[in-house]
C-alpha positions in Angstrom: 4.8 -10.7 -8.3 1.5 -11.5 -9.7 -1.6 -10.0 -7.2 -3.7 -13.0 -6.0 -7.1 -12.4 -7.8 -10.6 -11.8 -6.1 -12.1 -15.4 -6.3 -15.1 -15.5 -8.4 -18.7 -17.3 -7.9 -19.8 -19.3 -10.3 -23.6 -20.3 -10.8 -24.7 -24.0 -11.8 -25.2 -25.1 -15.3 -28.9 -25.7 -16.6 -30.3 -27.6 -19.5 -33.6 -27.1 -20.7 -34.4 -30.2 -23.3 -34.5 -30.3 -26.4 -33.2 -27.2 -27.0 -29.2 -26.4 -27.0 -28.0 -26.0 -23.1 -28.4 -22.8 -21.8 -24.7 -21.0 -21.3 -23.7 -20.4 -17.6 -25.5 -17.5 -15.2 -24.4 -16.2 -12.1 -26.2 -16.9 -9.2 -27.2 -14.4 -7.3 -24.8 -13.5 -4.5 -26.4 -13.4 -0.6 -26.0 -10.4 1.2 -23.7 -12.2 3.7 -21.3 -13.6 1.7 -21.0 -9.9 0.0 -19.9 -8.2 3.3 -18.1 -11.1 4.0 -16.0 -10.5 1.0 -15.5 -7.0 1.4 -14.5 -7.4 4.8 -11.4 -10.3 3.8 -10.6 -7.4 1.0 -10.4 -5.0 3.7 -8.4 -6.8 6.1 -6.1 -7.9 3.2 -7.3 -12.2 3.1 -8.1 -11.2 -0.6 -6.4 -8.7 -2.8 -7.9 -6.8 -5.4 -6.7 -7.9 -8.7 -3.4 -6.1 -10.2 -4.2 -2.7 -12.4 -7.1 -2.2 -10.4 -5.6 -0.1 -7.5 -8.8 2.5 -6.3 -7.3 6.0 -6.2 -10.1 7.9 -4.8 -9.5 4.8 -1.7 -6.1 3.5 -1.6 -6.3 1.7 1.7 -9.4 0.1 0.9 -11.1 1.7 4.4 -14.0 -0.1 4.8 -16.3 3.3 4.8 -14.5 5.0 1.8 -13.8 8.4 1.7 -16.3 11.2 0.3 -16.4 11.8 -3.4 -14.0 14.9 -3.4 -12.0 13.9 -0.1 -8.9 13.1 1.0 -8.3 9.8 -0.1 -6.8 9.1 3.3 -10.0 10.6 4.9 -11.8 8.3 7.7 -8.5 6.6 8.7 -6.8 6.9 11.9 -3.1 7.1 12.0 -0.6 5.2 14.5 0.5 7.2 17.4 3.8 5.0 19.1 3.0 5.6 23.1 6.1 3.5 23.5 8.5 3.9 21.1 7.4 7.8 20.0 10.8 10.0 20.2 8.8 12.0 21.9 6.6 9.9 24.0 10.2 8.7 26.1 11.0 11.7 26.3 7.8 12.8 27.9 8.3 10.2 30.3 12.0 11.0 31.2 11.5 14.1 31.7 8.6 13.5 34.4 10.5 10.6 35.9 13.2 13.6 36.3 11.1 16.4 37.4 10.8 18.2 34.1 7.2 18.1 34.1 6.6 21.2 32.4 8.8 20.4 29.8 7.0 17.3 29.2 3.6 18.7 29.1 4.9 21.4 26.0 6.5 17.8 24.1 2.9 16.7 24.4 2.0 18.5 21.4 4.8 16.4 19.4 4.4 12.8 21.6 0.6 12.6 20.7 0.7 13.3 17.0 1.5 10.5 14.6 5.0 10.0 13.9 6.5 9.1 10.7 8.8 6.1 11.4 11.8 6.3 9.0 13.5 2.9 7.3 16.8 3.6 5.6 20.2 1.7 5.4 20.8 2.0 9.3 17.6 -0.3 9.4 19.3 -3.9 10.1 17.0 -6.8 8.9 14.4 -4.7 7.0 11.8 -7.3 6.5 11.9 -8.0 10.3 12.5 -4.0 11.3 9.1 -3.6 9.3 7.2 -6.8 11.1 8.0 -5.5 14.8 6.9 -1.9 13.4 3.4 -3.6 12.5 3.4 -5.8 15.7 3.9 -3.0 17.7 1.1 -1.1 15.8 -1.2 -4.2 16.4 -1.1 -4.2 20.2 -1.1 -0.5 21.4 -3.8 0.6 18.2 -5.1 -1.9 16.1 -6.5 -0.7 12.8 -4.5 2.6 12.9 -2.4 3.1 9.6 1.5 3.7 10.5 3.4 6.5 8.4 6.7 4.9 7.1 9.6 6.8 5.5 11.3 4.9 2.9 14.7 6.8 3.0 17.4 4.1 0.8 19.1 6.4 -1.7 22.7 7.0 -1.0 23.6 11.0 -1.1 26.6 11.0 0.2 28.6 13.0 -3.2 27.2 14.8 -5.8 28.0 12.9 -9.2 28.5 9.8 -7.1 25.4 8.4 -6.4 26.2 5.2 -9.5 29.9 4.3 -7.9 29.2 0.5 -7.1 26.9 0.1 -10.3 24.6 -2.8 -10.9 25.9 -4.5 -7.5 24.7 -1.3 -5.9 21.4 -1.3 -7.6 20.5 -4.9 -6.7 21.2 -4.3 -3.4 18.8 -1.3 -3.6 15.9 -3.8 -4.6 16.6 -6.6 -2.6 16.1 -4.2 0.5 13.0 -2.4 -1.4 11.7 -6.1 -1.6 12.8 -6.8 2.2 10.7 -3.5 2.8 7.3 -4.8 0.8 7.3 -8.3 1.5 7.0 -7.2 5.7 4.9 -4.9 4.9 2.7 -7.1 2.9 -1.2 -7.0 2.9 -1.2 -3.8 6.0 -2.4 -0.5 5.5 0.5 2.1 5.3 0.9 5.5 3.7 5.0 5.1 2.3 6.4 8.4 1.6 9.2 7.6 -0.4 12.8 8.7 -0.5 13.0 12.2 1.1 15.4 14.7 -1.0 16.0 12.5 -4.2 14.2 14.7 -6.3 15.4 17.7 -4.7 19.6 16.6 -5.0 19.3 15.3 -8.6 20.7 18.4 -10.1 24.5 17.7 -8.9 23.9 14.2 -10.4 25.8 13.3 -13.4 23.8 12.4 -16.5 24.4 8.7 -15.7 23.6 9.2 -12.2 20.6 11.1 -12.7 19.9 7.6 -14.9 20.8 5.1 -12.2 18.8 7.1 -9.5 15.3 7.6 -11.6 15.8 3.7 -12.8 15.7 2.8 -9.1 12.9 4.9 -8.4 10.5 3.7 -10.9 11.6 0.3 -9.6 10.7 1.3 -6.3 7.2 3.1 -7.2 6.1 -0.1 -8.7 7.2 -2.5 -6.5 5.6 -0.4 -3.9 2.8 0.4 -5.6 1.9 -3.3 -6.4 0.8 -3.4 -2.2 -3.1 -3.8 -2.0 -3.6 -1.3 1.0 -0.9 1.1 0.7 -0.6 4.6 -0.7 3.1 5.2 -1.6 3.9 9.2 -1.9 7.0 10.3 -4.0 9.2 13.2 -2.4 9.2 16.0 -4.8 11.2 18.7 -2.9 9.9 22.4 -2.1 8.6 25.3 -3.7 11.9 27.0 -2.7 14.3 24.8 -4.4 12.9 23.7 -7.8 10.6 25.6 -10.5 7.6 23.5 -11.7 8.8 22.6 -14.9 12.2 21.0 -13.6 10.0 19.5 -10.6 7.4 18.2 -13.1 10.1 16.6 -15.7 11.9 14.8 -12.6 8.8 13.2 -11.1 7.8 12.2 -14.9 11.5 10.1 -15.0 11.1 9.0 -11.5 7.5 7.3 -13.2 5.3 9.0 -10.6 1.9 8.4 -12.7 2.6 4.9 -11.2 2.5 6.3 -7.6 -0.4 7.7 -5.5 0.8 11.4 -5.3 4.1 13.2 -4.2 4.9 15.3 -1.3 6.3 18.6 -0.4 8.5 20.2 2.2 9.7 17.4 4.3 13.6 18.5 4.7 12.3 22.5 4.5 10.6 25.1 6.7 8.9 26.6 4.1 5.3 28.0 4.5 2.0 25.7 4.4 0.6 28.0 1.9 3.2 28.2 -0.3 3.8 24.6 -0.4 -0.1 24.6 -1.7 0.2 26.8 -4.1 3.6 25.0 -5.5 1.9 21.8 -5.5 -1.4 22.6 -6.6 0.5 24.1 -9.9 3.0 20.8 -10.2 -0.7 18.6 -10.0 -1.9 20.3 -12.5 0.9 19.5 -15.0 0.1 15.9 -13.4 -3.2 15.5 -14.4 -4.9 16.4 -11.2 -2.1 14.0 -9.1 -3.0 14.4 -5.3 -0.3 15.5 -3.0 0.6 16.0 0.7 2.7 18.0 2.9 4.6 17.8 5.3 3.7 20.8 8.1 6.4 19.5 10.9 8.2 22.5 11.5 6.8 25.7 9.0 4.5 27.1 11.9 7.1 30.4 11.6 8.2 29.7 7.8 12.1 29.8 7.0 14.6 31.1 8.2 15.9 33.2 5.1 19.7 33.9 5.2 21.4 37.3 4.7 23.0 35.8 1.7 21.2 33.9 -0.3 23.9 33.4 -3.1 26.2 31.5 -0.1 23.2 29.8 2.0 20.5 29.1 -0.5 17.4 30.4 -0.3 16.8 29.1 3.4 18.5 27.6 6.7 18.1 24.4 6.8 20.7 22.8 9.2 18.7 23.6 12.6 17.2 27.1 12.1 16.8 28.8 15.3 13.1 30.2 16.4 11.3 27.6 14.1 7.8 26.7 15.4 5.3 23.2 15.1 3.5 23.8 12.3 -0.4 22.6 11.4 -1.1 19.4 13.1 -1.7 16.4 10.8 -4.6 16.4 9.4 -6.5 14.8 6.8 -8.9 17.5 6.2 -7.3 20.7 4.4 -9.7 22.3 2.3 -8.0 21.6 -0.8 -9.4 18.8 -3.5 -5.5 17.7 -4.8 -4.9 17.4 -1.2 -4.8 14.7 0.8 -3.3 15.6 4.3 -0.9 17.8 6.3 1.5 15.1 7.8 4.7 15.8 9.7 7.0 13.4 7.9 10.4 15.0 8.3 10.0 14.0 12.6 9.7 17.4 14.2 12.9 17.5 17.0 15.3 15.3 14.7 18.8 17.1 14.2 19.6 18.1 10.5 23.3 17.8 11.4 26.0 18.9 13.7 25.8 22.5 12.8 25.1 24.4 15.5 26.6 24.3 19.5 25.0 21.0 20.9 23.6 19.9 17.8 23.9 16.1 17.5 24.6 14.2 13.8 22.5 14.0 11.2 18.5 12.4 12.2 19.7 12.1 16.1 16.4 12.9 18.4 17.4 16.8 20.0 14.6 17.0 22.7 15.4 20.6 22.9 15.0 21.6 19.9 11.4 20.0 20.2 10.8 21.7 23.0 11.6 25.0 21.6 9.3 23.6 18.4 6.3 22.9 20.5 6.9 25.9 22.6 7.1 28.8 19.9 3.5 26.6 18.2 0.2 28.5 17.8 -1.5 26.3 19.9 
């Protein structure tokens, strides 16, 4: 879809006799009607034109960041005080006499969540619109954190069965997913473990997934105020190279960044070091990641060769790890978020573990309890 260009002002037409009429000037635009214009651009009345996305400022904050910040720097992020899976369950718990326990689950319920879309989503235009709605009336002109989570991963090798009908369903709900999103300020972090599952795929697999992804990345990309983040695994599962080929195919130039750690536990500086080296074979491409639940590192298993190189299903003794943040110290960074939720259940792998994404408030308790602050 075309981008609705920045409407021009055109100055009057002089003639000076006798000599030939003078070729159009600009008049000189007033000072109001200049902030005026930068404020509709902000608020998304106008959209800048299409190719000319600002990377140093992809939400277009009205006070841009610092040369050399995070390009998400000066924006304040949506905190859900009524929908939060942990804001509830602060209030359960004290409308049950856990009150304790609620005051440790503050250190989750006031941090920004990232709300995650995915097939369970029913109506995802409309699930987006209440998101924003919601965002509107408890913190208006706060930026929500969305997880775009589509991609099937049932089977290894699998991921084409269903072929082209498959795929156009893929885009229809990636378009139900931009057109409610529309002209709002977002940061999209965009489909969580498809980079890091690719290697089970079958060559035409592999194919179908990357062809949906650069789909994805452009339609998402084409948003005037959002900054859309691809999901390019963790230092412990991929090398560099393989990473850096994959995000190439996925058309991650067309993107904002990628980000790091969201379905692992692995160490903050780790994750740095891996990304700073993957951004370097990007051209400088800034990154994020995701600190939910790394304050203790993995969980590395006795045997690596029959659990992989850490626990992932629900690791025991895991701790909160740094709080999001915009500010990290590092240029190619541009912020510590906790996108994979910290208390959602990686499966029904332990006693009293729920299913796959189910909210386990004690598991968030023991999160925020075993945190360095």
């Amino acid at each position: 879809m075309k981008e609705e260009a920045t409407p021009r002002v055109s100055g009057r037409r002089y003639l000076a006799p006798p000599a030939p009429p003078i070729r159009p000037i600009m008049a000189p635009l007033p000072r109001a009607a200049l902030l005026l214009i930068l404020a509709l651009l902000a608020v998304g009345v106008l959209a800048p034109a299409a190719g000319a996305r600002d990377l140093a400022n992809p939400l277009l904050l009205l006070t841009p960041p610092a040369p050399g910040a995070s390009a998400l720097s000066g924006a304040h992020f949506f905190v859900d005080q009524e929908y939060g899976l942990a804001a509830r369950q602060v209030r359960y718990w004290r409308r049950h006499g856990r009150r304790q326990s609620a005051q440790v689950l503050e250190k989750i319920a006031r941090e920004p969540e990232t709300k995650r879309f995915g097939p369970w989503t029913p109506g995802i235009h409309a699930a987006v619109r209440r998101l924003l709605i919601r965002e509107d009336r408890q913190a208006p002109g706060t930026v929500p954190l969305l997880a775009v989570y589509r991609l099937r991963h049932e089977r290894c090798g699998g991921y084409d069965a269903g072929g082209s009908r498959d795929a156009a369903q893929y885009k229809r709900w990636i378009e139900g997913f931009a057109s409610g999103l529309g002209s709002h300020r977002a940061v999209i972090f965009l489909e969580q473990d498809a980079i890091i599952t690719s290697g089970c795929l079958s060559g035409r697999a592999l194919h179908a997934r990357m062809t949906l992804l650069r789909y994805a990345i452009r339609r998402l990309a084409r948003l005037p105020r959002a900054a859309v983040y691809l999901d390019a695994g963790a230092a412990d599962a991929l090398s560099v190279g393989r990473t850096v080929h994959l995000l190439k195919l996925a058309g991650v130039g067309g993107a904002q960044g990628f980000f790091l750690n969201s379905t692992h536990f692995d160490w903050t500086a780790r994750e740095v070091g891996y990304g700073q080296a993957i951004s370097a074979r990007l051209g400088g491409q800034h990154f994020i990641v995701s600190t939910a639940a790394n304050g203790r590192g993995p969980l590395v298993p006795h045997s690596r060769v029959r659990y992989g190189n850490e626990i992932l299903c629900n690791p025991p003794g895991r701790a909160l790890g740094p709080r999001p943040t915009t500010y990290t110290g590092v240029a190619q960074i541009d912020g510590f978020f906790w996108i994979g939720n910290a208390g959602r259940s990686g499966g029904a792998c332990r006693p009293g573990a729920p299913p796959t994404g189910a909210w386990w408030p004690e598991y968030a308790l023991g999160l925020a309890l075993r945190a360095a602050y």
